[in-house]
C-alpha positions in Angstrom: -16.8 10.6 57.2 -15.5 13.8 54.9 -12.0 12.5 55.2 -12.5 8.9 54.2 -14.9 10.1 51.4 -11.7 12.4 50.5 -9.7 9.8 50.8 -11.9 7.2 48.8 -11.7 10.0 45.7 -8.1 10.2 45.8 -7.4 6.4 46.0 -9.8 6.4 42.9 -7.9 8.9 40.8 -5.0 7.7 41.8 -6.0 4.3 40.2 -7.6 6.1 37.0 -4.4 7.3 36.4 -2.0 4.2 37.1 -4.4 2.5 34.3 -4.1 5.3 31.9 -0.1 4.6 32.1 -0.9 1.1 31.6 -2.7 1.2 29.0 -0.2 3.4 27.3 2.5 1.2 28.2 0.7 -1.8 26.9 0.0 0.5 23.3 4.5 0.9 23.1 4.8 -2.7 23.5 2.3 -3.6 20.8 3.2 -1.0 18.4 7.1 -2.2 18.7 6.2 -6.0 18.9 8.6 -8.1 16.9 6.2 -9.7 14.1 5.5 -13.3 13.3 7.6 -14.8 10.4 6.4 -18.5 9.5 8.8 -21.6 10.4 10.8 -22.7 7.7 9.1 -26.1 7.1 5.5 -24.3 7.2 6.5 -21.8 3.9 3.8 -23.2 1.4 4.9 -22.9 -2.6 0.9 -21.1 -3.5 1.6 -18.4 -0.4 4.9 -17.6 -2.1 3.9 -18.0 -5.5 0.5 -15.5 -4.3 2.9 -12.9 -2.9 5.6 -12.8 -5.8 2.2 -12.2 -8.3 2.1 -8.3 -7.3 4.6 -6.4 -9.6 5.2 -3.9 -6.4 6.1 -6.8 -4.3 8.7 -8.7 -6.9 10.4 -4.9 -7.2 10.7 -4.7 -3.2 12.2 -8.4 -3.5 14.3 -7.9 -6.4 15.2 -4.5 -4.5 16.2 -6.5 -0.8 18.1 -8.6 -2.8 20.7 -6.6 -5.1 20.7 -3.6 -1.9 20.3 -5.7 1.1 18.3 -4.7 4.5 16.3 -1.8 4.0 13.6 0.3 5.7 10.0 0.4 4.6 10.5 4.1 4.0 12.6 3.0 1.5 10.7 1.1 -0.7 8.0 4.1 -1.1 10.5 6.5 -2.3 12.2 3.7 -4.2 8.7 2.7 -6.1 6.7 5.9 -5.5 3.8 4.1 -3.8 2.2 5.2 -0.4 3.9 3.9 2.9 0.8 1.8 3.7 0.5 0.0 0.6 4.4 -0.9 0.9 3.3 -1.8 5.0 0.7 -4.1 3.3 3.2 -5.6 0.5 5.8 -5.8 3.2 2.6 -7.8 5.7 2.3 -10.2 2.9 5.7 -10.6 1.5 6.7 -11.5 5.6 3.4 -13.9 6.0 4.5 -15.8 3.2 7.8 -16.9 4.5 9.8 -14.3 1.8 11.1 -12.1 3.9 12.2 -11.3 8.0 11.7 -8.2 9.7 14.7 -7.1 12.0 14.2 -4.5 14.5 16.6 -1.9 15.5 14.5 0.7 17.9 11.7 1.7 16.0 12.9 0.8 12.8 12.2 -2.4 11.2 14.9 -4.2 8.7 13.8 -6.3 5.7 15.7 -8.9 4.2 15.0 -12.1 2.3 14.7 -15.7 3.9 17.2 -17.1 0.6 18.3 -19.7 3.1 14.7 -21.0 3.9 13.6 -20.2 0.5 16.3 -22.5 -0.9 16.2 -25.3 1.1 12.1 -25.7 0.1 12.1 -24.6 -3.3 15.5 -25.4 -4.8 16.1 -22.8 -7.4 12.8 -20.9 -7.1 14.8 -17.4 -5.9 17.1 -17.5 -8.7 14.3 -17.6 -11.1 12.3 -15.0 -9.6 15.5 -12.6 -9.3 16.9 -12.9 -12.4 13.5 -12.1 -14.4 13.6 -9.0 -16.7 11.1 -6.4 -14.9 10.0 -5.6 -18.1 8.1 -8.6 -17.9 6.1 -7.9 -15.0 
């Protein structure tokens, strides 16, 4: 009886620890998850027109555009603003259908959808990119 109790404990830590590397295995996947970007035909002019209405977010825009792909890192050196409020403007700048998210390891790429963007809203991008940031 002492050895299959024995036995019984080991088979039970033993399956303590294979969930424990599961579950940690399960928490790399999510945290380097490629994030949703909306379909081209589902970009909506008022979820656009929401997310270019933060100053922060029209720099980071105006910023992808004349320097290409950055980092998120980037933008809070770039605009002196924490790296989760850039996270957040980034969040809403990619739900909106603005920009894509490219990931390279652990680092994720930002650029702008101008293609999509275009073919919607004819125009709109130049308009928002060649405003004077003094006026915002």
């Amino acid at each position: 009886m002492k050895n299959m109790s024995d036995s019984l404990r080991i088979i039970s830590r033993s399956c303590i620890s294979l969930s424990r590397h599961l579950l940690f295995v399960y928490d790399i996947i999510w945290h380097m998850r490629i994030p949703n970007h909306p379909s081209a035909e589902s970009i909506q002019l008022t979820k656009v027109l929401h997310a270019l209405s933060d100053p922060n977010r029209l720099r980071i825009v105006k910023s992808i555009a004349n320097k290409g792909e950055e980092v998120c890192t980037y933008y809070s050196y770039e605009f002196n603003i924490s790296k989760s409020t850039v996270s957040h403007h980034i969040k809403t700048l990619r739900e909106s259908g603005i920009i894509k998210v490219r990931v390279e390891g652990s680092q994720h790429f930002y650029s702008i959808r101008m293609e999509d963007l275009n073919g919607k809203f004819p125009g709109l991008m130049e308009i928002v990119l060649s405003a004077d940031p003094e006026s915002y």
